[in-house]
C-alpha positions in Angstrom: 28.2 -5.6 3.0 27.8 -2.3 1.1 25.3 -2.3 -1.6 27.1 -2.8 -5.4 26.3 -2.5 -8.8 28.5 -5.3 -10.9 30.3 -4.8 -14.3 27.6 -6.6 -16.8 24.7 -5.6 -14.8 22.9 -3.6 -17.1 19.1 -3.5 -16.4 17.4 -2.3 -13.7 14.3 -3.5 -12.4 10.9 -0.4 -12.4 7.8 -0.4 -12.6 8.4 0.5 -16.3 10.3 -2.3 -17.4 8.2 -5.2 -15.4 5.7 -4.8 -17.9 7.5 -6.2 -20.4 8.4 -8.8 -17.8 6.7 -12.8 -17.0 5.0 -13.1 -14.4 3.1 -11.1 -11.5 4.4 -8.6 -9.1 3.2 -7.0 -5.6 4.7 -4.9 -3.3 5.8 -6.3 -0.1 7.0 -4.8 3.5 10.8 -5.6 1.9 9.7 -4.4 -1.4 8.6 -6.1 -4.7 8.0 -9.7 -5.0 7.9 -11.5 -8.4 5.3 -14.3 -8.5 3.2 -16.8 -10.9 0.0 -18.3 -9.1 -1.3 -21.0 -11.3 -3.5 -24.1 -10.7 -6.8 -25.3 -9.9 -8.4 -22.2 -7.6 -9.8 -25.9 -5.5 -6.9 -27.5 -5.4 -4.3 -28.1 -2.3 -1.4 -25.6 -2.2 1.6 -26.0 -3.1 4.6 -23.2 -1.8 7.9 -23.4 -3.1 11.3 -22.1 -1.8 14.6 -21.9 -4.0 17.8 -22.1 -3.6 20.6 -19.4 -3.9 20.3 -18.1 -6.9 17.3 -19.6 -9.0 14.2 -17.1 -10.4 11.0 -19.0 -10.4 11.1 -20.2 -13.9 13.7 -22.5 -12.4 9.9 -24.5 -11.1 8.2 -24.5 -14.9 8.6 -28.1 -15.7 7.3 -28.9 -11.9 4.5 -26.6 -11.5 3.5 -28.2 -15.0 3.1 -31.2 -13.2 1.3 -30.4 -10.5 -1.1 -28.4 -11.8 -1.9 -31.1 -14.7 -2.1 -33.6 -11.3 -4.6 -30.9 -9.6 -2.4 -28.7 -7.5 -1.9 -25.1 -7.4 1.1 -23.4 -7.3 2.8 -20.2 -6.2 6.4 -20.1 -7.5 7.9 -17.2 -6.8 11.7 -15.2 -7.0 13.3 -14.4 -3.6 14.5 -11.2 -2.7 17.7 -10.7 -5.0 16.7 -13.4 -8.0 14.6 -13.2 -11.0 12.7 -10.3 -10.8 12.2 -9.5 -7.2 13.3 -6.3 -5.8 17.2 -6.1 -4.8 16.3 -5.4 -1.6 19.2 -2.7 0.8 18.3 -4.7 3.7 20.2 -8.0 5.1 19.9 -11.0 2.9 19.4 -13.3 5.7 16.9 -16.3 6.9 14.5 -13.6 8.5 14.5 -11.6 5.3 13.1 -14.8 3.0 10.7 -16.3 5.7 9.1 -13.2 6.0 9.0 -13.0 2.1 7.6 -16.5 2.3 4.9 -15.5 5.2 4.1 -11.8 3.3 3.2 -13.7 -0.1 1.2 -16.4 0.8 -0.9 -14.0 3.2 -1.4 -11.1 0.6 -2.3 -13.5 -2.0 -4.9 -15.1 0.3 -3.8 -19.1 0.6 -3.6 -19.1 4.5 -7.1 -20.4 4.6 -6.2 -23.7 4.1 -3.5 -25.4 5.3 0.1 -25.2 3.0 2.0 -27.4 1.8 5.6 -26.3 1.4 8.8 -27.4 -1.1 12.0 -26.3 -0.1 15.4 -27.0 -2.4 18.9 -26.7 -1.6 19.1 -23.1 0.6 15.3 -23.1 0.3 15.1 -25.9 2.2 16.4 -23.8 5.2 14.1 -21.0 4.5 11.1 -23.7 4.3 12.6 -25.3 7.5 12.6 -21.9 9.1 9.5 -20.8 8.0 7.8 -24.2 8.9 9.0 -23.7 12.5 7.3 -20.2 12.6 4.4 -20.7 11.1 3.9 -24.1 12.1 0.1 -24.4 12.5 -0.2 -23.1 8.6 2.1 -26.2 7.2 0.2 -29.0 6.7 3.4 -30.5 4.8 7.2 -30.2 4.5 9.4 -31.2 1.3 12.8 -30.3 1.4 15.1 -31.5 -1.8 18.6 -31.9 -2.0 18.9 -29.8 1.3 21.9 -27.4 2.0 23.1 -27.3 5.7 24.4 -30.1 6.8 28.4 -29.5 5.8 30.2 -29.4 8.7 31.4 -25.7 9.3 34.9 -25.0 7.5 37.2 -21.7 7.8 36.7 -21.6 4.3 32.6 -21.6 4.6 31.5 -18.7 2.9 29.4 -16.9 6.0 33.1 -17.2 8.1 35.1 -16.4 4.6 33.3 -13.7 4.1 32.7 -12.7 7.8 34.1 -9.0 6.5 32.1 -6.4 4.8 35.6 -5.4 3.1 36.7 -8.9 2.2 33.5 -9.8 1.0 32.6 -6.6 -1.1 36.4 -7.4 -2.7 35.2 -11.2 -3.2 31.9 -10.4 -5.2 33.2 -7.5 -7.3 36.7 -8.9 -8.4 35.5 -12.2 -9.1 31.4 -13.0 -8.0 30.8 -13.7 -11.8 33.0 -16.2 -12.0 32.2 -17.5 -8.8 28.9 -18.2 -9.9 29.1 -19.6 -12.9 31.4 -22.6 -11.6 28.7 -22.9 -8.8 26.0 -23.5 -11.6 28.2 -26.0 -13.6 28.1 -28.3 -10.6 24.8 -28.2 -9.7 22.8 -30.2 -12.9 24.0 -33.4 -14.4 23.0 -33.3 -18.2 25.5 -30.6 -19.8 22.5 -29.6 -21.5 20.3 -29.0 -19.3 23.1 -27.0 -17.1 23.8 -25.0 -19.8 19.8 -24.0 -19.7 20.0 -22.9 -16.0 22.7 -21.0 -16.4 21.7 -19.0 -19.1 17.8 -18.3 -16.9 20.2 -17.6 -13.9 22.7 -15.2 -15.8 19.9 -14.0 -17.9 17.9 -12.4 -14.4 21.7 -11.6 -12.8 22.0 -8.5 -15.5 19.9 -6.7 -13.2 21.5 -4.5 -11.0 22.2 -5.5 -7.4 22.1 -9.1 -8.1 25.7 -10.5 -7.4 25.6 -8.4 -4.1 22.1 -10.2 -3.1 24.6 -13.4 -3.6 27.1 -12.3 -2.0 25.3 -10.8 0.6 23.1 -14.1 1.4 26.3 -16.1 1.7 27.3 -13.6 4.5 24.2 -13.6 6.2 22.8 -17.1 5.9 25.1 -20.0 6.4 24.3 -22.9 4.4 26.8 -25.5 6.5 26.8 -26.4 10.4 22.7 -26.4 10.5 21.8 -29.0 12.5 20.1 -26.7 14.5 17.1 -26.4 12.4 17.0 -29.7 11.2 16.5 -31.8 14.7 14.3 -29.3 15.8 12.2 -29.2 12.5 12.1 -33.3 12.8 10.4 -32.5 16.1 7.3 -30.1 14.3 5.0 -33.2 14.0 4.8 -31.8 10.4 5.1 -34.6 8.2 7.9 -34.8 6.1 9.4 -35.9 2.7 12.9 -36.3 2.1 14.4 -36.4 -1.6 17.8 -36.4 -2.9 19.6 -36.9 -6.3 21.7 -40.1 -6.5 24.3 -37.8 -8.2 24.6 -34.8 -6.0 27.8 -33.0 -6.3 26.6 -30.0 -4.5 25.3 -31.6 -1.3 26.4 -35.1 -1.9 23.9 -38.4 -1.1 26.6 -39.2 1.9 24.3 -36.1 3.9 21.1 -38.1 3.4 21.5 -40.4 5.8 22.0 -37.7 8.4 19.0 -35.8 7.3 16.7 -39.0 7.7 18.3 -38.9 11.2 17.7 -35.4 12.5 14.0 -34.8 10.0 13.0 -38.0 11.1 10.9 -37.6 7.2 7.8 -39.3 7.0 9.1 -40.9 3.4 12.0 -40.5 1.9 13.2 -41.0 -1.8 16.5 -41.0 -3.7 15.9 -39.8 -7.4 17.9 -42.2 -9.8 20.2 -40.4 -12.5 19.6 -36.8 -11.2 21.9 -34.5 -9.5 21.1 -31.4 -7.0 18.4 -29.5 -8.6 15.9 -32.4 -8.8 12.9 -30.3 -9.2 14.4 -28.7 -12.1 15.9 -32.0 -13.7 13.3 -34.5 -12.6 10.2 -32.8 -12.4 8.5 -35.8 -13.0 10.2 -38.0 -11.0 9.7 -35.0 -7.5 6.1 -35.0 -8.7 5.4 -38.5 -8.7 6.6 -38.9 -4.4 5.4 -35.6 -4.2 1.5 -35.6 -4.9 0.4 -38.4 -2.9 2.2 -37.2 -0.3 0.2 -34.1 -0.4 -3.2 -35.9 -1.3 -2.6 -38.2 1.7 -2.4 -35.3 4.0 -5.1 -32.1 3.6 -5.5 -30.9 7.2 -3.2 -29.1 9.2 -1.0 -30.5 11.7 -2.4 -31.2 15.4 -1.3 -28.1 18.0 
């Protein structure tokens, strides 16, 4: 799909204006990479992959909790969110696993073995990036996965399966778009109305809705059972969490995911819908860390 500049998109992201910016940048094969390492320099690490549209402050409350429970953390924006470089290069599951694989090597944490987080279209990227670059995983997480929809006409990587159709889609009515997709995705009204204003607040930048857009083209988030039966035969072990309210990838997929992840544990989150990281930091935190402390070496060859 053509690269596009949407009506409200009224920053740009240079050198000059990341200074007045959160968080860390570095430059990257793809381009610039916004990041926030924090944590105990000693402590296991812990990598973590977002979803469609989330920046990295969508991980604050977690990475509070990990780091106060002795992990470090390097939350970072994908290619397209927060304030990463719109990249004019494919969104697609190669483009974020390299991202991934880049970062953690340039930042030096491939010394000891990772432990990696994956949420919603994350998930797939972590899954994808675990299968790569298996003998650096000592651990896999993935949250509230996407993938596991059966394939519809109506997915958006078929719906939008033209560059014309889909460049029509995201400029006549992308906003819109994805502000219904963030209503859906948190169950406290009050805490949804927090993410959408951090997501809306790093989509004024220009290029943004495209790298949606783009990503929904190029990465299909339904039909995946390909990478999930072959990432339950990695040997890495696993955690499985959901949200007991998920309208986005609804708890009736979580018995199929046990099935093809074969998870080393698995955990339903009470009272919390598909951004659990984000509205139960506590609650991912608590399955989370003595998963990791039980497991510090890397995973047999």
């Amino acid at each position: 799909m053509k690269y596009f500049v949407a009506p409200g998109e009224d920053r740009r992201l240079t050198p000059g204006s990341r200074q007045a910016l959160r968080g860390s940048f570095v430059e990257l094969s793809d381009g610039v990479t916004h990041y926030e390492l924090k944590g105990p320099e000693d402590g296991d690490t812990v990598v973590m992959a977002g979803g469609l549209t989330i920046p990295l402050f969508y991980w604050d409350g977690l990475v509070a909790e990990l780091n106060a429970r002795g992990l470090r953390t390097p939350a970072f924006s994908a290619y397209g969110r927060g304030y990463s470089d719109r990249v004019r290069a494919r969104y697609d599951e190669n483009l974020f696993v390299r991202q991934l694989a880049e970062l953690t090597d340039r930042l030096g944490l491939t010394a000891r073995p990772l432990h990696l987080v994956g949420t919603s279209m994350g998930a797939l990227v972590a899954m994808a990036c675990a299968a790569r670059h298996r003998s650096s995983m000592s651990t896999l997480t993935v949250a509230g996965p996407a993938g596991l929809a059966k394939p519809r006409p109506t997915s958006p990587h078929r719906l939008l399966r033209s560059d014309l159709l889909a460049g029509l889609v995201a400029r006549r009515r992308g906003r819109r778009i994805l502000q219904r997709h963030l209503g859906h995705n948190v169950r406290d009204p009050e805490r949804g109305a927090e993410l959408t204003e951090m997501v809306l607040d790093a989509f004024r930048f220009e290029g943004s809705l495209h790298a949606v857009f783009d990503t929904l083209q190029h990465l299909p988030v339904s039909g995946r059972d390909d990478l999930f039966r072959p990432t339950g035969t990695l040997g890495i072990p696993t955690l499985l969490l959901w949200g007991e309210e998920d309208s986005v990838m609804p708890l009736a997929h979580f018995a199929p995911a046990r099935a093809l992840l074969k998870p080393r544990h698995h955990h339903v989150i009470p009272e919390c819908g598909h951004m659990a990281p984000f509205e139960r930091p506590r609650g991912v935190a608590d399955q989370l860390v003595p998963f990791v402390a039980a497991r510090s070496e890397r995973p047999d060859s």
